[in-house]
C-alpha positions as CSV (number, residue, x, y, z in Angstrom):
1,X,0.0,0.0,0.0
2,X,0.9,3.5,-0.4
3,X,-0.1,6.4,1.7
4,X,-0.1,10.1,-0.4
5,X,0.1,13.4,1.0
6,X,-1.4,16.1,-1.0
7,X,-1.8,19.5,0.0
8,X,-2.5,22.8,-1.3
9,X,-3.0,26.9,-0.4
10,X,-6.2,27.8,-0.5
11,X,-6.6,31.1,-2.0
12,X,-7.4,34.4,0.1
13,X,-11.5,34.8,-0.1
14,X,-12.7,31.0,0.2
15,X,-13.3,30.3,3.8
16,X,-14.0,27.0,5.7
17,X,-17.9,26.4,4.5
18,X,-16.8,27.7,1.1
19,X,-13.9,24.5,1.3
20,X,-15.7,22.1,3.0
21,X,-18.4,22.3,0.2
22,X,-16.0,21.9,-2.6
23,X,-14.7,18.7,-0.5
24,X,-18.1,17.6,0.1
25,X,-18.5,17.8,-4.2
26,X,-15.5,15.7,-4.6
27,X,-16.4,13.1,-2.7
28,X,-19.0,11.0,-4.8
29,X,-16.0,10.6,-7.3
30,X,-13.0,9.4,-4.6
31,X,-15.7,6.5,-3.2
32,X,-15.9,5.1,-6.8
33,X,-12.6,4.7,-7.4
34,X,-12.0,1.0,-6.6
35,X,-8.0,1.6,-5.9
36,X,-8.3,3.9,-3.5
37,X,-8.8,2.4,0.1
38,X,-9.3,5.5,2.3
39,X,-8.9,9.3,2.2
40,X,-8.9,11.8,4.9
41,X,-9.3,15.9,4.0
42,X,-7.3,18.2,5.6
43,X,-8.1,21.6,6.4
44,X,-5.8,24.1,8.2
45,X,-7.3,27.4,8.9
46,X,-4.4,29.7,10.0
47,X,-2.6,28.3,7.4
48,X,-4.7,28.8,5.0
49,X,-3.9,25.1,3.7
50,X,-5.7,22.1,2.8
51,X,-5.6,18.7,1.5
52,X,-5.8,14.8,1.5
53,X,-4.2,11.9,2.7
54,X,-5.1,8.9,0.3
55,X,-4.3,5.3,1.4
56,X,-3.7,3.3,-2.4
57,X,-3.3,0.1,-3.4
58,X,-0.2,1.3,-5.4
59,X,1.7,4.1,-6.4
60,X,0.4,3.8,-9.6
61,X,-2.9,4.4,-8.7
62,X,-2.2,7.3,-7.0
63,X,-0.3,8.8,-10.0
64,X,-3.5,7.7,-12.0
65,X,-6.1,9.9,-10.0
66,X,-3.7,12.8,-9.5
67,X,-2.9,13.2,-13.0
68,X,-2.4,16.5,-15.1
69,X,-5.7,17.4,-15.5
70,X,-6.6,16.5,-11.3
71,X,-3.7,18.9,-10.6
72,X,-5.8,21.8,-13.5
73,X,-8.2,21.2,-11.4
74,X,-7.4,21.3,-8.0
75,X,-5.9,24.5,-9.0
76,X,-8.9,26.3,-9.7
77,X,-10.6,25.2,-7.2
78,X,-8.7,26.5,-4.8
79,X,-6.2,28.6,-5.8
80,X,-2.8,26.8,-5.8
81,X,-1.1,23.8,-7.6
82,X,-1.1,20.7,-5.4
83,X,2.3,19.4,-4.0
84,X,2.1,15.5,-3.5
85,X,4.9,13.1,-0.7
86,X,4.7,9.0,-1.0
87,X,5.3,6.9,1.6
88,X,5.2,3.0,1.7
89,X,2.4,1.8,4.1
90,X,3.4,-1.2,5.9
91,X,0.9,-1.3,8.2
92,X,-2.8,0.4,8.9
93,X,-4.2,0.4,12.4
94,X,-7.9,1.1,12.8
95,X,-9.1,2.0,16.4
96,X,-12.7,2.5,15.5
């Protein structure tokens, strides 16, 4: 498995209902995707930051969803190109 990091700025003007919404219309798309196993959102106020951490079955899937065209778009939603980290994920535990 592979864990992705992807985070972003989020532009001056779009505040935390304005974000959470354009989550909330991404997410119909990220629970069909049958590679992907998990994905948390990120939201940092003060920093004026957001993102996602994705748990894939490969790298390659990851690469697959965050394509060119992910990256246009993630852009102008939100104001900034997304910067993406990859990390080897040995091991998942769930507390829940």
């Amino acid at each position: 498995m592979i864990t992705e990091i992807v985070t972003f700025e989020i532009a001056e003007g779009l505040g935390r209902a304005e974000v959470l919404a354009l989550y909330e219309k991404t997410m119909p798309a990220w629970r069909a995707n049958p590679d992907l196993i998990r994905k948390t959102y990120l939201y940092d106020p003060e920093g004026r930051r957001g993102g996602g951490v994705y748990l894939w079955k490969d790298i390659e899937a990851a690469r697959r969803a965050h394509d060119a065209a992910w990256c246009d778009r993630a852009e102008a939603m939100y104001g900034s190109r997304p910067q993406f980290a990859y990390y080897e994920t040995p091991f998942v535990i769930e507390n829940g």
